[in-house]
N, C-alpha and C positions, 0 to 999 in steps of 0.2 A: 719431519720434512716441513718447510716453511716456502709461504710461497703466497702470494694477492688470495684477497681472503675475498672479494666481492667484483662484481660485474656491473658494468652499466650497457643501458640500451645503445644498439650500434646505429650507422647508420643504413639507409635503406638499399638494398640489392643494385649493383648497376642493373641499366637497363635491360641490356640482353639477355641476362639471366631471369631479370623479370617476367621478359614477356614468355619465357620457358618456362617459368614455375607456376605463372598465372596459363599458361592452355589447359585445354579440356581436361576434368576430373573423371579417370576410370571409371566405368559403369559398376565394378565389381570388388570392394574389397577383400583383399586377402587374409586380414584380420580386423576389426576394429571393436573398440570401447567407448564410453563415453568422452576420454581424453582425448584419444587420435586412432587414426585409421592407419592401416599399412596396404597400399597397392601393390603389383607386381615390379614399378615402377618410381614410386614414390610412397611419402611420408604425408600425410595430412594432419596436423594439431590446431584446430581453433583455426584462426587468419594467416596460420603459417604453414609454407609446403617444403619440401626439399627434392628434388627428383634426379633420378641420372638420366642427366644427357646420352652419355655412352658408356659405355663398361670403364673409360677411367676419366670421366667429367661427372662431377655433382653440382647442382646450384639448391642455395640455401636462401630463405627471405626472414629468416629466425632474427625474433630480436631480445635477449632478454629482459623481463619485466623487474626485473632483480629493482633498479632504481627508476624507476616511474610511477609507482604508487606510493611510495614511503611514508607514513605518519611524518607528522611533526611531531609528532608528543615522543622523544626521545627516553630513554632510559639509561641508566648508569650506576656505577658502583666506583670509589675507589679503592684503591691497595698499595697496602705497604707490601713494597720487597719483590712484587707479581704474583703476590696469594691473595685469595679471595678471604679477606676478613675484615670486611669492614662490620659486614651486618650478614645475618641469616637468608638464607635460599627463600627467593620470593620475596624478598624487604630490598628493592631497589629506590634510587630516587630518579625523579621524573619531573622533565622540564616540556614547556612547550616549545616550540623554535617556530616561531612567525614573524621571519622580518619584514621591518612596514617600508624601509627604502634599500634599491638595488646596493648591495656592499654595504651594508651595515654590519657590522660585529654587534650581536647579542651578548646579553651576560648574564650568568646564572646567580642566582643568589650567593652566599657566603655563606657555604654548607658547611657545617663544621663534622667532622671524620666519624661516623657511626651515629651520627644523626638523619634519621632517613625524611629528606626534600619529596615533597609532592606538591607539583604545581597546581593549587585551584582554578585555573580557568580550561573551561571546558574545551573539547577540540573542534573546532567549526568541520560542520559538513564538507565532505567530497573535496577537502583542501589536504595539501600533499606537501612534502619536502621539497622546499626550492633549490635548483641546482646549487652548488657553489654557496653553500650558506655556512657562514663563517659564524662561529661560535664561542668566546670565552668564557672557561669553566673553572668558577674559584672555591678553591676549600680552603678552611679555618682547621688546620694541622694545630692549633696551639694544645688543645689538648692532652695529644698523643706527646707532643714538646714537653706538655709538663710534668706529665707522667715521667717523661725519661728522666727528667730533672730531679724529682721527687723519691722514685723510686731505681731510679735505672732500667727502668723495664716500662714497658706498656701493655697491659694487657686485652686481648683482645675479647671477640661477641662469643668465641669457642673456647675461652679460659685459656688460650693459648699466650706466654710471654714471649715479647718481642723486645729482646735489651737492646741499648743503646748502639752498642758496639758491634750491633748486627743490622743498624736500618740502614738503608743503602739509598731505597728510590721509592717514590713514591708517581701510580701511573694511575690514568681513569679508563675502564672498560666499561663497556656497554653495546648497545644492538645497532650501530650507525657507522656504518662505516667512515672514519678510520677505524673507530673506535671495531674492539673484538671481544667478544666473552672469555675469548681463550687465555685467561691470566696466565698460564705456566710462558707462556710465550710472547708477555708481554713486554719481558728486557729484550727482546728481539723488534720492538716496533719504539725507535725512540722519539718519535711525533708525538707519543700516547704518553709521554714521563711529563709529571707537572712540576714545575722549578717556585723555588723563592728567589725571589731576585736580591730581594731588600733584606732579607733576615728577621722579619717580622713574621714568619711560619704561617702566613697566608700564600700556599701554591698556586700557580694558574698553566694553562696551555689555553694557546686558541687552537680550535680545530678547523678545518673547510669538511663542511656534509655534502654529502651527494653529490661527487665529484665524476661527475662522466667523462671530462674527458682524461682525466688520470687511469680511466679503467680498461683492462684488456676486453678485446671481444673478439670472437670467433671469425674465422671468414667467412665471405658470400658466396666463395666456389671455388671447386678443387678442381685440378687438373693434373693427371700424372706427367711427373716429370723426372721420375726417378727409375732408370732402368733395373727393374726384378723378372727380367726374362730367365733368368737362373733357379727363380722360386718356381714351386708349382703352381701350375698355372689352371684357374677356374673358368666355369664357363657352364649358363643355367637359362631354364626359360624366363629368370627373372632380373630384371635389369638391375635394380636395383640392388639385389645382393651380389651380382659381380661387381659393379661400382665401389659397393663395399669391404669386397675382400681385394682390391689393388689397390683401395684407399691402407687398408691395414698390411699389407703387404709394402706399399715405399713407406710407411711409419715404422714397421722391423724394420727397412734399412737404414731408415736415418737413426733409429735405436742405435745402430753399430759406435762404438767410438774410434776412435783411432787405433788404439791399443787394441781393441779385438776385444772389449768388453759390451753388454749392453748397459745402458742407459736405462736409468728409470724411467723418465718421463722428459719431457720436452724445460719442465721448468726444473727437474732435480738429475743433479748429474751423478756419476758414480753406481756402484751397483749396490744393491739394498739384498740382505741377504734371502726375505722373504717375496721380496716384489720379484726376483729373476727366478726364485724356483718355481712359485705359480707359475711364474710367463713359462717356463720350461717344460712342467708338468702338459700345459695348455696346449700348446705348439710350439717352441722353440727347440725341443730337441730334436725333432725330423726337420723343421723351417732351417737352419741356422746350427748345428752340433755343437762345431768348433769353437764358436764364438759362447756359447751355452756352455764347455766346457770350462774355456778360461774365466767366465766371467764365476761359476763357481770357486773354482781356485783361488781366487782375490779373495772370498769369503772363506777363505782357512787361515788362522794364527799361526805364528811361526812354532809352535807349541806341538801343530797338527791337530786341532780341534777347529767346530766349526765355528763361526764369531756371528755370534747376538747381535744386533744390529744397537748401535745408541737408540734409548730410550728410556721406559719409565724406571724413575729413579736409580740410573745409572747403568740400566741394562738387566743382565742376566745375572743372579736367576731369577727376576721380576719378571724377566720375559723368557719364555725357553721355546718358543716356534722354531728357532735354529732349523729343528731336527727334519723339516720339512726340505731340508736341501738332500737329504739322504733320499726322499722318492724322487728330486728331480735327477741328482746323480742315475739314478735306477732308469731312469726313464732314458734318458743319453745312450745306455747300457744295453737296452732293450731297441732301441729307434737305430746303433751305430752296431752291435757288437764285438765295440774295441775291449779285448782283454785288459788289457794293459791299463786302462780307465778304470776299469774293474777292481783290478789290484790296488791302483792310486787311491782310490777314493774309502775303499774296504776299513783299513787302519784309521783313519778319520772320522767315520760315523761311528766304529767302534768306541772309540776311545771318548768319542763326545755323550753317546749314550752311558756310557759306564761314568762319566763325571756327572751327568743327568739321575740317575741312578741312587745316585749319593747324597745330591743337592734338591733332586726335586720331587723325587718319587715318594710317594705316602703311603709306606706300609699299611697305615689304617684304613683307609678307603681302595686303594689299587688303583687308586690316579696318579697324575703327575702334575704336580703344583705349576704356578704360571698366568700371566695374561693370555687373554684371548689371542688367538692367532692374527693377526693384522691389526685388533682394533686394542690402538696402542697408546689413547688417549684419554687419558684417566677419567675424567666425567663424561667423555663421548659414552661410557658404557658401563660405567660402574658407579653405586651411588658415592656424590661427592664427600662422606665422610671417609673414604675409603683411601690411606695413605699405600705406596709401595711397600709397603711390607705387608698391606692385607690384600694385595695385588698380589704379591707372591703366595701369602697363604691360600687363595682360589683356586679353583681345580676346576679349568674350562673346557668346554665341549670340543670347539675346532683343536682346539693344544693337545689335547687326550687324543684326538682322532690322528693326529701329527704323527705323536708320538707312536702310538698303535700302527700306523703305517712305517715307522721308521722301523720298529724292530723287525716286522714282516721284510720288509727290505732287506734288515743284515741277516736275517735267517736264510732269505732267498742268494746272498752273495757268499754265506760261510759255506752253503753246500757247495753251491759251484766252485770256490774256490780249494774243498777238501776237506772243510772241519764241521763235521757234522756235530759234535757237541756244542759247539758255538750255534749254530742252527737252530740247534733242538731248545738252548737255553734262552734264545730271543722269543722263539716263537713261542715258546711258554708265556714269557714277559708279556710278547702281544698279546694275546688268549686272555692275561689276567687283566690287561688296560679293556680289551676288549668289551668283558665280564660284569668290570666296575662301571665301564661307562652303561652298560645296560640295566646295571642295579641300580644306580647311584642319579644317573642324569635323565632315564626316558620317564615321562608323563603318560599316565595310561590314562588317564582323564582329556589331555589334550589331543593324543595322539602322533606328540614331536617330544625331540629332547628338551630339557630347560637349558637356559646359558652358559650357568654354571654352579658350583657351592662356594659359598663365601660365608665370610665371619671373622672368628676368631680363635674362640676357644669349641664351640657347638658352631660347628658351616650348618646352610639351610641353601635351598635349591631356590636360585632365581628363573621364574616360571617363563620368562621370556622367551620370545625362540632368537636362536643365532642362528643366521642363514647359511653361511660358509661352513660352519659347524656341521647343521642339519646335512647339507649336501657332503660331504668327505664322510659321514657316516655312511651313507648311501653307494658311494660309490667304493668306499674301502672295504663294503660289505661287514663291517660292525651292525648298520642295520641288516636286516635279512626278509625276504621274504614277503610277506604280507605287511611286516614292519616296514620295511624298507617303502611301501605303496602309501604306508599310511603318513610316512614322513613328508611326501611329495603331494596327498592332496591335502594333508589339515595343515601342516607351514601356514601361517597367513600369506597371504602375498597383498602389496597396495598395487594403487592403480597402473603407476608409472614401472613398477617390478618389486623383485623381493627388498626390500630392506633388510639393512643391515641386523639390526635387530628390531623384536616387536613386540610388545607398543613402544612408540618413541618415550626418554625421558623428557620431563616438563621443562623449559627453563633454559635448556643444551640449545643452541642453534646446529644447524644443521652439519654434519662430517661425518662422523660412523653416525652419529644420532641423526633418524629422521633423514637417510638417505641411501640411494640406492648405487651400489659399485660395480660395472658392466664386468669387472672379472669375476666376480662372485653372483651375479645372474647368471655368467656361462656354466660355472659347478656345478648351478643351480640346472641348469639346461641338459647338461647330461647327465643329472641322478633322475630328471625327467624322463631322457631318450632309456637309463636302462630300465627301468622300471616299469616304459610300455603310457607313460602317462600323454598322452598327444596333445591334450588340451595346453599342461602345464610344458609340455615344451616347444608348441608350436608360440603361446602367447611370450615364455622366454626370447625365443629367436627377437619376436616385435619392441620385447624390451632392450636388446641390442643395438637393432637397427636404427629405432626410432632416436636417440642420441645421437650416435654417427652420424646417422643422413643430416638431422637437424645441425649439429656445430661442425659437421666437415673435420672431424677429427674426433679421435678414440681418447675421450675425457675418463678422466677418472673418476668421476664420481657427479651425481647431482641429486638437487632433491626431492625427498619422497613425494611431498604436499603437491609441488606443481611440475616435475620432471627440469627444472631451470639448472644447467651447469654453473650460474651466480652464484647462488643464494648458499654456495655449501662455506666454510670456513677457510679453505683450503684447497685448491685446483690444478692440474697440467693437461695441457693438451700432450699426444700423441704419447700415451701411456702404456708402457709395457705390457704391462700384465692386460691394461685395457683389448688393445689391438691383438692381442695370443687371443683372448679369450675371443673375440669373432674368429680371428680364425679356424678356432679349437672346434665352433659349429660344423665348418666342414668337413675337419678332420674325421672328427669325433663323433660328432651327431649326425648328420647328415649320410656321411660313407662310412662310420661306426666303428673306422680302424681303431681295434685294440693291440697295443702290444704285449708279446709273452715273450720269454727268454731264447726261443725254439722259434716262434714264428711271430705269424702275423696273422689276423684275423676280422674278418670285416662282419661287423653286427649293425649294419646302415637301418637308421628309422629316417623318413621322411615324412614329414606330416603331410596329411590330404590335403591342407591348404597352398602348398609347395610340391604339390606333385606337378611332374613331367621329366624330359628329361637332362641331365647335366653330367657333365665330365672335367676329371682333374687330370691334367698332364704333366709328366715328369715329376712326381713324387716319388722321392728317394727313399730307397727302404734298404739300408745295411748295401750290400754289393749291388742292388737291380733297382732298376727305375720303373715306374709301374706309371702304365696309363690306365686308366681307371674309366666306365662310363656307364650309366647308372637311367635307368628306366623304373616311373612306378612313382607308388607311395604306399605307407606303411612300414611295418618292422617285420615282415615274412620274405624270405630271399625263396621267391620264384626258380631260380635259375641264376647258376656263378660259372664264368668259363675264364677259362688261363688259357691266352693262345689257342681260344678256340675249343678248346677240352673241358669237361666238368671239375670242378677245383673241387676235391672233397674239404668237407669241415667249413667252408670258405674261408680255410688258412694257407697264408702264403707261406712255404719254408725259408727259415732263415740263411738257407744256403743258396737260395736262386739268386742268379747271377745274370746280368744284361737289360736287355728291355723288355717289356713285356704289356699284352694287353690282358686287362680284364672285363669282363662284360659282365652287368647285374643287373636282374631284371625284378623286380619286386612285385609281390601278390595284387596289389591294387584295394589292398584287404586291412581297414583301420584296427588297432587292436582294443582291445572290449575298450565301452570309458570309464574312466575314472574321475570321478571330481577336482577341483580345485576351492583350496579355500582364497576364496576373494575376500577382502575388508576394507572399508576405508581406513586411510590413515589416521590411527590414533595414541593420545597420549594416556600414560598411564597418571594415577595421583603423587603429589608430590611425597618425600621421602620426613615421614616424623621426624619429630627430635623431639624426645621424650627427655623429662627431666626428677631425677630421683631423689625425694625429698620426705625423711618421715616414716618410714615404711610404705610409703605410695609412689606410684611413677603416672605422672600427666605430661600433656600436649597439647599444642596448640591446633585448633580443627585445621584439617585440610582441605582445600577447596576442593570440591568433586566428590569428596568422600562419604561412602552412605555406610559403613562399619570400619574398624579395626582389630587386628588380630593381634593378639596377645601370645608371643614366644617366651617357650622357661628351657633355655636350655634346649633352643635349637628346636623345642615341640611345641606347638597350637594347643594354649591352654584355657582362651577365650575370643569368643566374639563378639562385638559389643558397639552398640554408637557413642557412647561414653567416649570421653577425652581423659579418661583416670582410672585407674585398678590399683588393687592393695599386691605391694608384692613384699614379704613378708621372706621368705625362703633365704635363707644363708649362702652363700656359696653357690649361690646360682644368675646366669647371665638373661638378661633380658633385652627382647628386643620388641617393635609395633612397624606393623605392615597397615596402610591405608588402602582400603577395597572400594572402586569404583562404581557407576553404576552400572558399566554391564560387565561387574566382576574382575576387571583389570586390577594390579596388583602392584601398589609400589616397590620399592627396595625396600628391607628390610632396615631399621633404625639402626645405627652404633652403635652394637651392644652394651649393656649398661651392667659390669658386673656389682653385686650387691653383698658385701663380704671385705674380709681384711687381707691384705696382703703381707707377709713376710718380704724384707730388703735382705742382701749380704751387699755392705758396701765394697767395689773394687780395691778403692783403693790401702784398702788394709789388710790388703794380700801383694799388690804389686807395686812398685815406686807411683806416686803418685807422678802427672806427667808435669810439666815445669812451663804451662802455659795458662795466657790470664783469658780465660774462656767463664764466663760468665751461668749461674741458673742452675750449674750442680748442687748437689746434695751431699751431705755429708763433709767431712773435709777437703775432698777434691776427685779427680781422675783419675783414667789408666787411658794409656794413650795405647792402643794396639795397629801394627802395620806389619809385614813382609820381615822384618828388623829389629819390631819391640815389640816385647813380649807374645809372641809367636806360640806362647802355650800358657794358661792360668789353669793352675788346682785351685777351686773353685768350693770348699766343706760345705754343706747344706746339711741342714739338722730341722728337722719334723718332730710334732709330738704326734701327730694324730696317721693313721695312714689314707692314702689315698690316691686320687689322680691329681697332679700339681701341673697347672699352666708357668711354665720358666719362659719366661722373656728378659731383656736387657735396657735398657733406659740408655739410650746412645746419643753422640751427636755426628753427624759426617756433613760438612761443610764444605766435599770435595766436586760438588756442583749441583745444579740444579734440580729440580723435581721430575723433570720431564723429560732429560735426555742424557746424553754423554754417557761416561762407561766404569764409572766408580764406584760404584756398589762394593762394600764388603762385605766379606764372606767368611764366617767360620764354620770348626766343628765341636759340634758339644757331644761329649762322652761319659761314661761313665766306663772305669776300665776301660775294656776293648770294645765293650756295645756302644753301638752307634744309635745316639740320642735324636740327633738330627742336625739339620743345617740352618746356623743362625745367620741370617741376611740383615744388613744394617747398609741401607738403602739411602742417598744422598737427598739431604732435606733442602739444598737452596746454598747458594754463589757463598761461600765463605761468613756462613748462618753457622760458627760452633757452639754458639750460644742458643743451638732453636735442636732441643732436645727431645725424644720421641722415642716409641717403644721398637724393639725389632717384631718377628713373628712368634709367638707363644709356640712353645716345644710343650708337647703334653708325654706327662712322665709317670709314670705310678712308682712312688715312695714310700717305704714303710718306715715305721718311728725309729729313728736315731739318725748317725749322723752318715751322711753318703756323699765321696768324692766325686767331684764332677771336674772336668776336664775341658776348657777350650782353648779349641788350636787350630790354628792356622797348614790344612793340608794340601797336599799337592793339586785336589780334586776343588779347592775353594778359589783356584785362580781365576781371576774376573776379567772381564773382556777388555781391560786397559792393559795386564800386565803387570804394572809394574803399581799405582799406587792404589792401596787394597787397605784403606785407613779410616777407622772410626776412634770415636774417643768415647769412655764406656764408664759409666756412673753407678750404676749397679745393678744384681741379680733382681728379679722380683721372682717371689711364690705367693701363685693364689691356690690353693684348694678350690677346685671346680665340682668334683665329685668323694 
């Protein structure tokens, strides 16, 4: 998704709402912290308030600081092609920007390309970024120019060749807005491309800095004007969260499209396969059914599989969250109990699972490979050596937890529909994801999951926690129990809510990194409400509100550090999945509706800070409309009456039919506490880049770092404040974790294997392909698609036995790193065993010349010679269809073990 990456200060609130926002401050908060308070009524943060007027009036006096403090001492980097390779993480150059007359154009030195600029003069005090400051930024390209000249290539700071025939553009990133960190997405910002005019290989662009008035800003006051008399309708002793849930309520309506799909968000149109099933799961399956139905349906191939959404490197299987549309399907299923939805939807998760199965599933660990479930932005979340295919080789906590619900789902749909072997053979499946994810990913040290295993050829557990993750364990009951308590109070949480992930990476500006996503504090809010945690779900709810009330609309995201909807990379007001996820409070939290296949079930927690009382009217439940009215707080039901009668179980059957009153009275009785872990927000140390030389592997120090950890093969084989160790061992991979000083943990280095590799070249098995593609090896190619060569026998001859990492040296030029849906996909066999699923993942815009490994298959081969088989099968169709093409240079064999 692409969309204004930065925020400037608005202007000040009309009067009337002023003098509303400025009256008397409540005697009594409802929650507060050191950041802001929450009343019954309003929002308090620092000089800024928000309050409701009335159940559908907000006034807002928020302004963001996003652009009124800003350094002048600017930063930047350029790139060729929109990849970051000028210079190494943490070697930026750095201008100051202080213009001495209004409208002057600045200019930066004549940086030449991997020369890192640092401006000597110091930054004067308490001086800031002047609006409108116009900037020209010149680089000396001749370098890289003669390189191509010379050699036809240019080699870059990562040993990476960049041929002639592949350079295309050349753009400047950095931390100023226009300027973005986000290289993959930089051919999408064409202000940021620097031109030669003259052909003298000196680039320039002028930029304008701190442009306020180019920038979006939130309103100063909402007022409904959208009739959702047909939703259910709320109503509390607190003003402020009625305000709030008829704010979220006409933001579902304006979701609607014409077509009867929802809408992502305000600034992204169309349905996202993973943004509507959360909204779904959340609230839009009782909110909205119908429209929750079709907009699933758009998210099926004509094929009858579910479709991956574009992304990293081309899609699936780099990403396989897909599978999360199978519980919102369930959920529609359980909220309507239309059959017939039942049966439609049945053959589709089936079949998409069983291609999952094939492509993504790791018999070695009992996961399922894949990125993180939402966080779908390669250095927001993984260390930046880390290309799509070692993105695919990871096995993440929310993905796993996905998956783990999905089969639960089809096992739950093959009974009801008559095939209990199909039942029985998922929920095994579940059982086993379940298993791994509790072998493989929980921290008994921490007392939360890690993110994920990543690597290569030896994964290792990144100790971080994933919020979204931690919560769908919790609530999918993977965790359990005492686990499931311990998930909810050691999570870190910061000030402003959970983060995404934690500790932030160093360097990322803010979007999944160093920020907080209101639909993934709601997850977070109900693995709180089941779990009995009050603290963590009452300070949840304050982390909802407190966004909403302040920008008057359901943003998607902002940041951790100072709670600003600016400051993230990336932003939409009136956000899907944002606005379900308030709702989903009352739904879910608050009146505790669960649904079962059979009925309906109210488990209401109220926290004591929100006790009194409140009622939902005309909530639809399958055939009966339920009025609902609720007294008390706590998680103990007092007393539940249907029409006056005691409701056993406080389940409603799913055959009642018409209206109906309920009454619930709750105990008045908080349940035991349980802690929270609080943290400020912090950053973990940067990510080594060790270098193997000699028998030794060294690095350059890290700032912050007070030891480093020495991996062989995936295991802690030293700990050391040394910058160098002797690594001596054959056929083993090496990687260095930098440890902070209160123990925080980088990413783990690009493994460095240390050992020979065996080639078979392709193309002296298959026609070579009849293209001038530059940077192979050997005589030339095999160009493999849908068409050509659709199967290669592949002899492999070993003298030694062992465990052999088989990867493939590719090139796919069929688009860029970051999105669209061309990913190729094979299968590697041997005979009839199934080897695995080789993924050759798209390196950048018609780059056939920018060559790169797939994911290593780990195989045990005994001495002689052994056919191997890849082939293009029914199960390796990619979310495009139709073009499924890499060009393929040759086998490698390492010996690993």
């Amino acid at each position: 998704m692409l969309g204004p990456a930065c925020q400037t200060p608005k202007a000040t609130v009309a009067s009337a709402a002023n003098t509303v926002v400025a009256s008397a401050r409540p005697a009594v908060p409802i929650w507060q912290s050191a950041e802001y308070s929450l009343y019954a009524d309003s929002i308090m943060q620092g000089r800024y308030t928000a309050r409701a007027l009335s159940p559908t009036e907000l006034a807002s006096n928020y302004q963001s600081p996003a652009n009124a403090f800003h350094s002048p001492r600017i930063t930047f980097k350029f790139s060729l092609n929109g990849k970051d390779n000028e210079m190494p993480p943490g070697q930026d150059n750095a201008f100051l920007v202080l213009p001495t007359a209004t409208g002057e154009i600045l200019e930066t030195p004549l940086i030449p390309f991997g020369q890192r600029y640092v401006d000597p003069r110091p930054t004067p005090a308490n001086t800031y970024l002047a609006p409108n400051t116009r900037l020209k930024i010149r680089l000396d390209l001749r370098p890289v120019l003669a390189a191509f000249k010379k050699d036809g290539f240019y080699t870059t700071f990562k040993g990476e060749k960049l041929y002639q025939q592949d350079f295309k553009h050349v753009y400047v990133a950095g931390d100023t807005a226009p300027m973005s960190w986000d290289f993959d997405n930089l051919v999408n910002k064409p202000e940021l491309e620097m031109t030669d005019a003259d052909g003298d290989g000196i680039y320039e662009v002028t930029l304008t800095l701190n442009q306020p008035a180019s920038v979006q800003t939130t309103a100063q006051r909402w007022e409904k004007t959208v009739n959702t008399a047909d939703f259910p309708q709320y109503t509390s002793d607190y003003p402020l969260a009625d305000a709030l849930y008829n704010l979220a309520l006409e933001e579902a309506r304006r979701a609607v499209e014409p077509d009867s799909t929802l809408r992502t968000g305000k600034e992204w149109a169309g349905v996202w396969t993973r943004d509507v099933s959360y909204s779904i799961i959340l609230a839009q399956a009782s909110l909205q059914p119908k429209v929750a139905m079709n907009s699933l349906l758009r998210k099926v191939s004509l094929e009858g599989r579910i479709i991956q959404d574009t992304g990293t490197g081309g899609a699936y299987p780099c990403s396989t969250d897909r599978i999360v549309w199978a519980t919102a399907a369930w959920e529609i299923y359980q909220a309507t109990g239309d059959e017939a939805w039942l049966r439609k939807v049945y053959p589709i998760i089936r079949q998409s699972i069983a291609d999952d199965v094939q492509n993504a599933y790791d018999p070695a660990t009992g996961l399922v490979r894949g990125e993180s479930s939402f966080l779908d932005w390669r250095e927001q979340t993984y260390p930046r050596w880390m290309q799509p295919a070692d993105i695919y080789q990871s096995e993440s906590l929310g993905t796993n937890a996905v998956h783990y619900q999905g089969n639960v789902v089809l096992a739950y749909m093959a009974a009801k529909l008559g095939q209990p072997n199909v039942a029985a053979r998922h929920q095994r499946q579940a059982e086993a994801i379940k298993l791994a994810i509790n072998r493989h990913l929980w921290q008994e040290d921490k007392g939360y999951y890690g993110q994920c295993l990543y690597g290569r050829t030896h994964l290792v557990l990144s100790p971080r926690a994933e919020a979204l993750g931690e919560a769908l364990c919790v609530l999918f009951g993977i965790a359990e129990g005492e686990r499931a308590q311990q998930v909810v109070s050691q999570t870190p949480t910061t000030p402003y809510g959970i983060s995404c992930i934690y500790p932030q990476i160093p360097g990322i500006p803010p979007y999944h990194n160093d920020a907080v996503w209101p639909f993934v504090q709601s997850f977070w809010a109900l693995a709180a409400a089941k779990v009995g945690n009050e603290a963590s779900l009452t300070e949840s709810i304050a982390a909802i509100y407190r966004p909403a009330a302040l920008f008057l609309t359901n943003k998607e995201n902002f940041v951790s550090s100072n709670g600003d909807f600016a400051g993230t990379q990336i932003n939409s007001s009136n956000m899907l999945w944002s606005l379900s996820g308030s709702l989903s409070l009352v739904y879910k939290a608050l009146f505790g509706m669960q649904y079962h296949d059979d009925r309906l079930v109210f488990r209401p927690f109220v926290p004591q800070a929100f006790a009194g009382q409140r009622r939902l009217s005309g909530y639809r439940y399958r055939r009966a409309v339920l009025d609902v009215e609720m007294d008390g707080f706590g998680n103990t039901i007092q007393s539940i009456t249907l029409d006056g009668q005691p409701l056993p179980e406080a389940a409603i059957s799913a055959s009642l039919t018409g209206r109906h009153t309920i009454r619930i009275v709750l105990q008045n009785q908080a349940p035991p506490i349980q802690p929270i872990n609080r943290v400020a927000n912090s950053f973990s140390p940067e990510t080594p880049t060790p270098v193997y030389q000699q028998g030794r592997l060294h690095w350059a120090p890290i700032v912050g770092a007070t030891a480093y950890k020495v991996l062989r093969d995936g295991k802690l084989i030293s700990t050391s404040t040394t910058t160098e160790i002797a690594a001596p061992a054959a056929g083993a991979v090496y990687q260095v974790v930098a440890v902070g000083a209160g123990q925080q943990e980088s990413f783990a280095s690009e493994p460095i294997f240390v050992g020979t590799a065996k080639r078979v070249q392709l193309e002296t098995l298959a026609p070579r392909a009849p293209l001038a593609y530059q940077g192979f090896t050997g005589s030339g190619f095999v160009e493999i698609s849908p068409d050509r060569n659709t199967q290669l026998t592949i002899p492999v001859t070993v003298t030694e036995p062992g465990l052999y990492a088989l990867d493939f040296r590719y090139a796919n030029g069929n688009g860029p790193i970051n999105t669209q849906n061309k990913c190729a996909i094979r299968t590697l066999r041997r005979g009839s065993e199934l080897l695995g699923t080789v993924v050759l993942p798209q390196r950048g815009v018609g780059e056939w010349s920018n060559w790169g490994y797939s994911n290593p298959i780990m195989v045990h081969l005994s001495p002689g010679t052994h056919s191997l088989t890849l082939a293009y099968e029914h199960a390796n169709q990619n979310m495009n269809g139709e073009v499924n093409q890499a060009m393929l240079d040759y086998l490698r064999l390492q010996r690993v073990q």
